[in-house]
C-alpha positions as CSV (number, residue, x, y, z in Angstrom):
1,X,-194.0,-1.7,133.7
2,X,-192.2,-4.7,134.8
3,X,-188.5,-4.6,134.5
4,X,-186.7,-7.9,133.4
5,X,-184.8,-7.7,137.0
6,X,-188.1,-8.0,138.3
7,X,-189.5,-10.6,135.8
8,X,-186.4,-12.4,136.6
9,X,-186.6,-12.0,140.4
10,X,-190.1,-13.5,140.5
11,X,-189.3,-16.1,138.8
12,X,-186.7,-17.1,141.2
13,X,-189.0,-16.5,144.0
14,X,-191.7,-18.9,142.3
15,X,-188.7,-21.6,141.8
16,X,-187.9,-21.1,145.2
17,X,-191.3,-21.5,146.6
18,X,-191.7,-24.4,145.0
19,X,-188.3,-26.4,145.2
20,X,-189.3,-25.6,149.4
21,X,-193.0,-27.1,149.2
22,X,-194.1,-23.8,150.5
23,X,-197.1,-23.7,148.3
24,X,-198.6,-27.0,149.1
25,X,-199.1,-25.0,152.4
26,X,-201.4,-22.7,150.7
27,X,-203.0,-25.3,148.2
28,X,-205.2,-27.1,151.1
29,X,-206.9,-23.5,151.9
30,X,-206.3,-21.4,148.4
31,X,-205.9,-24.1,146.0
32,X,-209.7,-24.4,145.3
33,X,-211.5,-27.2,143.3
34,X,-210.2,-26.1,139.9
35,X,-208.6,-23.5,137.4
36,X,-209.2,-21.5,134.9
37,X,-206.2,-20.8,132.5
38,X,-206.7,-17.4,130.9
39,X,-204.1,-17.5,127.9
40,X,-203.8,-15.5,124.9
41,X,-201.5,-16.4,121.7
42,X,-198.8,-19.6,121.6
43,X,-195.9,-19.0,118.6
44,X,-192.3,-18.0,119.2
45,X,-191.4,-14.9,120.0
46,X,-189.3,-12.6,117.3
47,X,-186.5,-10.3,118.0
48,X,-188.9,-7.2,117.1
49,X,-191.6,-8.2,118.8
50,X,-191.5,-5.7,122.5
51,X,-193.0,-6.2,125.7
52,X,-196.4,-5.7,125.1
53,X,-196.4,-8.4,122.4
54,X,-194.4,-10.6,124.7
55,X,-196.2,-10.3,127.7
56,X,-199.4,-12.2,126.2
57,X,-196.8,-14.5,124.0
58,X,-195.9,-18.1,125.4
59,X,-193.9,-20.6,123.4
60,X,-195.3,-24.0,121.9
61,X,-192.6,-26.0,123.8
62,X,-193.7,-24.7,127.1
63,X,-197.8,-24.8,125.9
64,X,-196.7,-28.4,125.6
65,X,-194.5,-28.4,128.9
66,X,-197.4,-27.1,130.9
67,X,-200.1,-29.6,129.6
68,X,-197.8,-32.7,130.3
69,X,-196.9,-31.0,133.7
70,X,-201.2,-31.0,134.6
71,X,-201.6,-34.7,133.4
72,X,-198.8,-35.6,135.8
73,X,-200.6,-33.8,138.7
74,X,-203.6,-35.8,137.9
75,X,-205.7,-32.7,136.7
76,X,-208.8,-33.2,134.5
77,X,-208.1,-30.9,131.4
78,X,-211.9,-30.0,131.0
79,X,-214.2,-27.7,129.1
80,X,-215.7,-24.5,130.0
81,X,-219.4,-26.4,129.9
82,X,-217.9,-29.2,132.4
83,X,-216.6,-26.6,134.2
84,X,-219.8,-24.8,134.6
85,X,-221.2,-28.7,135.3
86,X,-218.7,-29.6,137.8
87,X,-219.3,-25.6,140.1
88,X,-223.4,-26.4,140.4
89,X,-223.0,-29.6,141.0
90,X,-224.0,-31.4,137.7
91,X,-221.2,-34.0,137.7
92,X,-219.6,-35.5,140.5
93,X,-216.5,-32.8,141.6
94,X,-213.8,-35.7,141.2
95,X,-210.4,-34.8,141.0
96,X,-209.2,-30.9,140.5
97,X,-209.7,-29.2,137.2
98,X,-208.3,-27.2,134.9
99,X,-209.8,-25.1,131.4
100,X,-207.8,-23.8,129.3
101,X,-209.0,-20.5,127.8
102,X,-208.1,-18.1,124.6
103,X,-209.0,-14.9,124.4
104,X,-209.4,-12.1,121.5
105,X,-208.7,-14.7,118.6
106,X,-205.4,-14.8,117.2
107,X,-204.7,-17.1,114.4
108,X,-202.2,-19.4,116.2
109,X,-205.0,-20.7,119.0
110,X,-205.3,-22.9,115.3
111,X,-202.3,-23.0,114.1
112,X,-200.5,-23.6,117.3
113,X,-202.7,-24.7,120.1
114,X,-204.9,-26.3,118.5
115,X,-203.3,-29.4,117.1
116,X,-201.3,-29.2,120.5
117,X,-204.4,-30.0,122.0
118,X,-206.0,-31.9,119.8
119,X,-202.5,-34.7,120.0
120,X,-203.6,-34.9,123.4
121,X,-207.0,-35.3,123.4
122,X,-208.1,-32.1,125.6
123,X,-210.3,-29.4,125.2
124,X,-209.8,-26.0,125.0
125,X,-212.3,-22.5,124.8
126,X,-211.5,-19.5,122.8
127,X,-213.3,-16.3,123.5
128,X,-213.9,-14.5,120.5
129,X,-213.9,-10.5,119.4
130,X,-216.0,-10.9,116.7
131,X,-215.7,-7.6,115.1
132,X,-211.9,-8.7,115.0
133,X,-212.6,-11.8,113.2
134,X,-215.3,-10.2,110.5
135,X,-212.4,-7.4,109.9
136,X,-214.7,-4.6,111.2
137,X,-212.6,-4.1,114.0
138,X,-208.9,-3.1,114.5
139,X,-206.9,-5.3,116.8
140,X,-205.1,-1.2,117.4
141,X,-202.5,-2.5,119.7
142,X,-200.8,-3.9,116.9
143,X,-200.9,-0.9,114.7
144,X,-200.1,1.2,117.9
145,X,-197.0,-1.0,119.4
146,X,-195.8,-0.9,115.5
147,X,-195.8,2.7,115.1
148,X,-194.3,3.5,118.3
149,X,-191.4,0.9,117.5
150,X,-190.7,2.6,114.2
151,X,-190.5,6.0,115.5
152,X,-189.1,8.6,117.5
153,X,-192.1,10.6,118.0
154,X,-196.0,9.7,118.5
155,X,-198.1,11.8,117.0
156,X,-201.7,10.9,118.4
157,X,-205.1,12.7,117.4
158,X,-207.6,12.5,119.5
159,X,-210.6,14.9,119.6
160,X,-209.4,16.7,116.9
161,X,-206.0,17.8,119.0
162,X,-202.8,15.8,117.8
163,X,-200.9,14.7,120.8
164,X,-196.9,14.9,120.3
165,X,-195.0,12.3,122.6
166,X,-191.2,11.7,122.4
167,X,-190.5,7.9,121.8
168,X,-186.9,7.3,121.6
169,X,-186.1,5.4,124.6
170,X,-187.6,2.6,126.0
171,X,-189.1,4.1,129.0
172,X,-190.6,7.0,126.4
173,X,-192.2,4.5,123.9
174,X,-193.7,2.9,127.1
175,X,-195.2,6.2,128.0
176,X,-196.5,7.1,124.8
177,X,-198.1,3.6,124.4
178,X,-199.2,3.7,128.0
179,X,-201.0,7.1,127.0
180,X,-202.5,6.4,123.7
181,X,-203.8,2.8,124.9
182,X,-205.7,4.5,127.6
183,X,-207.9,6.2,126.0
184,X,-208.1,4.1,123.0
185,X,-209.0,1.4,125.6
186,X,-212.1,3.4,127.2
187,X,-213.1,4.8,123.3
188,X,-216.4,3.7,122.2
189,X,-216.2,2.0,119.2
190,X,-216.2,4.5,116.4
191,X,-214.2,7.2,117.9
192,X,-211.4,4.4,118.3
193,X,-211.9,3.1,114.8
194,X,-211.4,6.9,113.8
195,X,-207.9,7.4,115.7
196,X,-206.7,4.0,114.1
197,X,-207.3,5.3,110.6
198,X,-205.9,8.9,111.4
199,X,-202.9,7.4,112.5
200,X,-202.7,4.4,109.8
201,X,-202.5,7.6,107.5
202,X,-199.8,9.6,109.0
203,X,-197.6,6.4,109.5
204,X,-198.6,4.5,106.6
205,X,-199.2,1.1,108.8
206,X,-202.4,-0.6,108.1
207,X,-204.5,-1.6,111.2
208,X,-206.9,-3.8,109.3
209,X,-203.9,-5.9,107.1
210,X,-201.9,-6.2,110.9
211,X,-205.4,-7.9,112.0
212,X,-205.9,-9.5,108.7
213,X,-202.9,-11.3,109.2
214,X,-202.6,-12.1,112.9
215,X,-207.0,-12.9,113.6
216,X,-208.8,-16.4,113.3
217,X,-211.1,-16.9,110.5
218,X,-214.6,-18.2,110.5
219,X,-213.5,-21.0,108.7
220,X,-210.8,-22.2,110.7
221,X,-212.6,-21.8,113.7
222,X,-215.8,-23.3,111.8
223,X,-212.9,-26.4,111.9
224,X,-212.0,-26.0,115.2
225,X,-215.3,-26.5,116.6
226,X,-216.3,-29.6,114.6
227,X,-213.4,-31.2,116.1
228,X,-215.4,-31.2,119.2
229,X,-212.2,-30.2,121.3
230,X,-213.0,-26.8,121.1
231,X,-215.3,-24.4,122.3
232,X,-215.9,-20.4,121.5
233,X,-217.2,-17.9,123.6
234,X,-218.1,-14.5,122.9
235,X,-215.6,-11.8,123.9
236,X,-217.9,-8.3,122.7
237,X,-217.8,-6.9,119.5
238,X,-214.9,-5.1,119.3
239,X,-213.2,-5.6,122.2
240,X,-215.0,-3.0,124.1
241,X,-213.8,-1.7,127.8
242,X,-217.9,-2.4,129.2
243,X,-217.5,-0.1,132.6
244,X,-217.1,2.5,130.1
245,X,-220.2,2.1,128.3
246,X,-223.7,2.8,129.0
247,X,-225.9,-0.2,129.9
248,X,-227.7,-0.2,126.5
249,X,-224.2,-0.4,124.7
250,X,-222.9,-2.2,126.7
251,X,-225.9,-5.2,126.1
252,X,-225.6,-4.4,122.7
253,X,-221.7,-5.5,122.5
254,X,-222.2,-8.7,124.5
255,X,-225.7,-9.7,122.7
256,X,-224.4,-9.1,119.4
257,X,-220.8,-11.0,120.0
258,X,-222.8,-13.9,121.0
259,X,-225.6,-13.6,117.7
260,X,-222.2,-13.5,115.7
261,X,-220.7,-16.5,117.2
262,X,-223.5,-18.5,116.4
263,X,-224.2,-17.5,112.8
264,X,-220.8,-18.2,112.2
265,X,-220.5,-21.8,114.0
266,X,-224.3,-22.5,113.6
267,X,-224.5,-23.9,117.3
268,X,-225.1,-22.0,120.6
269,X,-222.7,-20.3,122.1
270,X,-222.9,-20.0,125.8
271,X,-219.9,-18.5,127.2
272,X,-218.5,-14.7,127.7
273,X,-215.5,-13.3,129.1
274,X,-214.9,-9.7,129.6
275,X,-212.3,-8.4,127.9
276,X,-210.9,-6.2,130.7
277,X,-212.2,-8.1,134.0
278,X,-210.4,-6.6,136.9
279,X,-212.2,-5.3,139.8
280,X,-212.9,-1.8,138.8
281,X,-213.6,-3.0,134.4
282,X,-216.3,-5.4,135.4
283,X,-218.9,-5.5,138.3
284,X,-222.7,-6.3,139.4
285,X,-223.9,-4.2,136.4
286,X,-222.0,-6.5,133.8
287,X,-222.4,-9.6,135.8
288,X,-226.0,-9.2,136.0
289,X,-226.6,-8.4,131.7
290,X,-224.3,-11.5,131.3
291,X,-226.6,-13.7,134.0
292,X,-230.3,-12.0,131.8
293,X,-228.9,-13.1,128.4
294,X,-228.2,-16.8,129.5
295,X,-224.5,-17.2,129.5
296,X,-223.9,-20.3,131.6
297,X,-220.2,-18.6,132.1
298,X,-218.3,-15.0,132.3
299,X,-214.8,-15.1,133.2
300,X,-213.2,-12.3,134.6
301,X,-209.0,-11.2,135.0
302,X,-209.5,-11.5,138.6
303,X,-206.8,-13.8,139.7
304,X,-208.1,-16.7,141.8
305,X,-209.1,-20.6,141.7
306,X,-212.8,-22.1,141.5
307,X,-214.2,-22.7,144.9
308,X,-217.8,-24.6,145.6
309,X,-218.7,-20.7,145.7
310,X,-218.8,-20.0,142.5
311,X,-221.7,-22.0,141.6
312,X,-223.5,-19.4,142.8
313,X,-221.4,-17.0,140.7
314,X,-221.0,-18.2,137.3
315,X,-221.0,-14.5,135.6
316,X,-218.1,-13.7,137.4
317,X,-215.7,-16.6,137.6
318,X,-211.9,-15.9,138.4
319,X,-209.2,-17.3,136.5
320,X,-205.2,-17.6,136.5
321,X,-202.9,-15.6,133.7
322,X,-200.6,-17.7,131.7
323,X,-197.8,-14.5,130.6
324,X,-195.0,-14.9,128.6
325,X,-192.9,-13.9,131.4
326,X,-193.5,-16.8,133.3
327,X,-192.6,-19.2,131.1
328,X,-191.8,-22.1,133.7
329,X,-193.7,-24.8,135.6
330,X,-192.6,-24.1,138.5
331,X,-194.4,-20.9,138.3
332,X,-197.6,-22.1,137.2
333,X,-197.4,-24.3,140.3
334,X,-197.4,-21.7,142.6
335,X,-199.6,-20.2,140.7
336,X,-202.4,-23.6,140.6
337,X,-201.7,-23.7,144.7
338,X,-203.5,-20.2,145.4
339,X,-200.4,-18.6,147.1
340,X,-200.0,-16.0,145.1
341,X,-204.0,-15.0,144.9
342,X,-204.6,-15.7,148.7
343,X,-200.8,-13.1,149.0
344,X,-202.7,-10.7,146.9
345,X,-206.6,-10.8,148.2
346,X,-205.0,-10.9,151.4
347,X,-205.2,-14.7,152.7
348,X,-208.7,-14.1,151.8
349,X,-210.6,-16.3,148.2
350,X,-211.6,-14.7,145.2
């Protein structure tokens, strides 16, 4: 896990990049046509709230900060269907691009972003876990990360073995997150509904009132989308880890995201993102059901920019994180210019 010498020490690096103009240098080869923004929740950040909270956290003044800062570089703010437009060619490419896009659902992408957006005028996508939003589904790393706050020790049963972990230091409740999130991540759905439950009742914390409280609703995103500012896109079912899953399952969570979507909004939905879209979480097999059930877009957690490419590669788009670490311009600069995805692909595109 980052340390906040690190956090603090890139930060400095990106300032320094950029006060030097050392990015435009990369912009002309790695700075692509456009951007996808890949954000998740916008509200301040409490005292009690810990780094896995904060890491997918930004503030409302710096939401704001960064949207003014993309008008002033003459970006078009534009939707996940003009994006999709704009890569095969559909509208004229024009001047670079940028999409702004939510994932999982959390209740401030309406109560924060939202009107943020809406005062000036641009678009916005939020990719939805729909067994989140019908309260089927446990957002666990709330219940989890409150748990292992509260307590010294982590008692996690899995597989009908309880799991003891120390958790009284920092760097012990990271481990004993670290642990239990791994396998809750690569769970299929039930078993990881199960542990959540088991451990709601030895801890007396509530998964389902934690997502209650922190999810969209169907109305307000019913709300959202008749604003015509905002878009939704299906994120699975219940936020499922695909790679893991057989192909059949896997279909099912995407296919049935999607039918949800729709029922709820009464229009078509027509974009996906994976919700863990690295390298090794999603590949050909995942591209490829996305591509046979008619997504226009799937956007991975690859880090890159949109190049002419990608039109042929819609299922498998790249985009750039937004973290609550990062919570300065001059970062996202150098992170819009490509330098630090060419640094990291090795001077080579996404």
């Amino acid at each position: 896990m980052m340390t906040q010498f690190d956090r603090r020490a890139r930060l400095l690096v990106s300032q320094g990049i950029c006060a030097l103009g050392i990015h435009h240098l990369f912009e002309r080869r790695f700075g692509g046509v456009g951007s996808i923004l890949s954000l998740h929740s916008v509200g301040e950040v409490a005292d009690s709230h810990t780094h896995w909270s904060r890491k997918f956290k930004i503030r409302p003044d710096f939401f704001r900060r960064l949207i003014e800062m993309l008008i002033e570089r003459d970006y078009d703010i534009i939707s996940m269907t003009e994006v999709a437009r704009r890569l095969v060619g559909k509208t004229p490419p024009g001047r670079k691009f940028v999409c702004l896009s939510f994932d999982d659902g959390y209740r401030d992408n309406y109560d924060v972003a939202f009107p943020i957006c809406a005062s000036f005028g641009i678009p916005m996508v939020v990719h939805v876990t729909t067994g989140f939003v019908r309260r089927a589904d446990p957002m666990w790393w709330l219940g989890l990360e409150q748990i292992i706050v509260d307590n010294n020790t982590l008692e996690f049963p899995w597989v009908g073995i309880v799991r003891h972990h120390s958790a009284v230091t920092p760097a012990q409740k990271r481990r004993a997150y670290e642990f239990a999130a791994s396998l809750l991540v690569a769970a299929p759905r039930q078993r990881r509904r199960q542990a959540c439950e088991e451990l709601g009742a030895t801890y007396g914390v509530s998964f389902m009132e934690l997502t209650d409280r922190i999810t969209l609703t169907p109305r307000m995103m019913q709300e959202m989308h008749a604003s015509g500012l905002v878009e939704f896109g299906a994120h699975t079912v219940s936020h499922a880890h695909l790679s893991c899953l057989s192909a059949g399952d896997a279909r099912e969570e995407i296919a049935e995201s999607r039918h949800d979507l729709e029922d709820m909004l009464g229009d078509e939905v027509r974009h996906f993102a994976y919700p863990y879209g690295s390298a090794s979480e999603a590949g050909a097999r995942e591209f490829a059901l996305c591509r046979e059930l008619g997504f226009e877009t799937a956007a991975t957690t690859r880090i890159g920019n949109l190049f002419p490419g990608h039109r042929d590669r819609t299922q498998a788009l790249p985009r750039l994180p937004i973290r609550g670490e990062y919570q300065d311009t001059s970062a996202i600069e150098v992170l819009l210019s490509g330098t630090y995805s060419a640094l990291q692909h090795g001077f080579r595109t996404a």
